[in-house]
C-alpha positions, 0 to 999 in steps of 0.5 A: 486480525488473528493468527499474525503472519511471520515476517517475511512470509507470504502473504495471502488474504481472502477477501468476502463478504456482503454484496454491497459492504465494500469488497471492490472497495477493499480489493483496490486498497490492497492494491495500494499496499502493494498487493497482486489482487484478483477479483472474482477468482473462480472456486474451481481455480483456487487449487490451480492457483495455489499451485501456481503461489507455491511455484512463483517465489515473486507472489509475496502478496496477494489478496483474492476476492471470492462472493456471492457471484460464484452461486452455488459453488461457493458453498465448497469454499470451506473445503478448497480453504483446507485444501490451501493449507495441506499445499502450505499456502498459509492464508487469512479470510477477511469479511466484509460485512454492513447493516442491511439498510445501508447495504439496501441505500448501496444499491439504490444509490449505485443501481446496481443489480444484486448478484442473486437477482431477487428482490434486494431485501430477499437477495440480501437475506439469501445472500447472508444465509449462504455466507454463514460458513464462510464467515464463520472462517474469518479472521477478521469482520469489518462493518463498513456501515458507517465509514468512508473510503479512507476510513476503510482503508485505515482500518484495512491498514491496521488489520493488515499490520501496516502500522510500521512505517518500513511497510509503505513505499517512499519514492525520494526526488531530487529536482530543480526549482528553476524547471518547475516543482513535481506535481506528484510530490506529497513533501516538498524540501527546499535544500536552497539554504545548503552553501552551493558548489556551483559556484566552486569551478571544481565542483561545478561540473560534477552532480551530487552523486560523486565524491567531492560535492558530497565532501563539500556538503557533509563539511557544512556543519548545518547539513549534517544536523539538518539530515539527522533531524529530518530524518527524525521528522520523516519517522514521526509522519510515516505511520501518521500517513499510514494511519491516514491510508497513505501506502505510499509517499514522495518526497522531493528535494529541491534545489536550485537547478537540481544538480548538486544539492538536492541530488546529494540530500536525496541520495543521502535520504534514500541510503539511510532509510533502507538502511532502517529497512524501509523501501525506497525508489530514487530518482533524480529528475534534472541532474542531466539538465 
């Protein structure tokens, strides 16, 4: 996609296109990377709108879907677009585009009426004339002719820089193996081999979070090089995940009862990988138990 945002400035992207090419589609990937999303947003509004991104601070990321469905009202995209810049509200259009077959297929498939309400092949000819500035003000086309959903949304992920892996967000688990393995987890890290500090009195009323089980831990000469190597291992997936459309990724460490090891490798995990940058939500799912 042309014209790169800086980093840490807002993003904010406009998604269009052919009736049928995989707009909605599109907009629920944006959600999954994280993005505020509003489909089918009223040309009247966008200058409401721009206001309200200029006043709200939080509105980092937010994609916009604007089509056919407008009518005729559409035809001042062009210029409300302008009128986003002036405000400073920096912006990228995206356009979404298929052969006129396999837009046709779409329909027949879904049984969806065409937003003109022609004919589809008239619909979609009518509809085709009507975007010609619009497209024309894209940064990036994407026929979806021939892809799949998770080939789309590799491609958005791409389009959208999402190739560094600090851009998804990890989730990192710490449980036990004795109440049973998340059913949400994407890795799963069996921690078993770890000497226990259960079987320390001093220790084993404490959790993996407090100073002496980590002194414990970090002492075993195995520990230490297994969470420098692992984390290599984590750098290595995450833009293969990316890559796959994966905007986000949990990792659960396990342990016997989820109090002692598995609390520390998870806690030890998360502090390393925001310390690289990356975004990170930890939660320890037995530590009480």
């Amino acid at each position: 996609m042309s014209g790169k945002f800086r980093r840490g400035e807002r993003k904010v992207y406009i998604i269009t296109g052919i009736s049928g090419a995989g707009k909605s589609q599109a907009l629920k990937c944006f959600e999954d990377f994280g993005f505020f999303c509003v489909d089918n947003l009223p040309v009247a509004l966008m200058d409401n709108f721009s206001d309200l991104l200029v006043r709200s601070p939080h509105l980092k990321r937010v994609a916009l879907g604007v089509d056919i469905r407008e009518g005729k009202v559409l035809g001042v995209l062009p210029v409300v677009l302008g009128r986003l810049k002036t405000r400073g509200v920096d912006y990228r259009v995206l356009f979404l585009d298929a052969a006129d077959a396999v837009v046709i297929r779409r329909f027949s498939e879904t049984r969806h009426r065409h937003p003109l309400g022609k004919k589809i092949d008239q619909a979609i000819r009518e509809e085709r004339r009507r975007l010609v500035p619009i497209k024309e003000l894209a940064d990036k086309v994407i026929d979806t002719s021939t892809m799949t959903l998770g080939e789309l949304k590799e491609r958005l992920s791409e389009a959208l820089e999402l190739t560094r892996a600090r851009e998804m967000a990890l989730n990192i688990l710490s449980f036990g193996y004795k109440y049973g393995l998340p059913m949400d987890a994407d890795i799963v890290l069996d921690v078993r081999f770890l000497p226990n500090p259960h079987y320390l009195p001093r220790l084993r009323r404490l959790t993996g979070l407090q100073a002496g089980v980590e002194r414990y831990i970090m002492n075993q000469p195995v520990a230490r090089r297994f969470l420098d190597d692992f984390l290599k291992l984590v750098g290595l997936l995450l833009p293969h995940y990316i890559r796959e459309g994966k905007s986000y990724l949990t990792l659960a460490v396990g342990c016997t009862g989820g109090r002692h090891r598995s609390v520390f490798v998870a806690r030890n995990l998360s502090q390393r990988l925001r310390a690289s940058g990356h975004s990170v939500q930890e939660f320890h799912r037995d530590i009480n138990r």
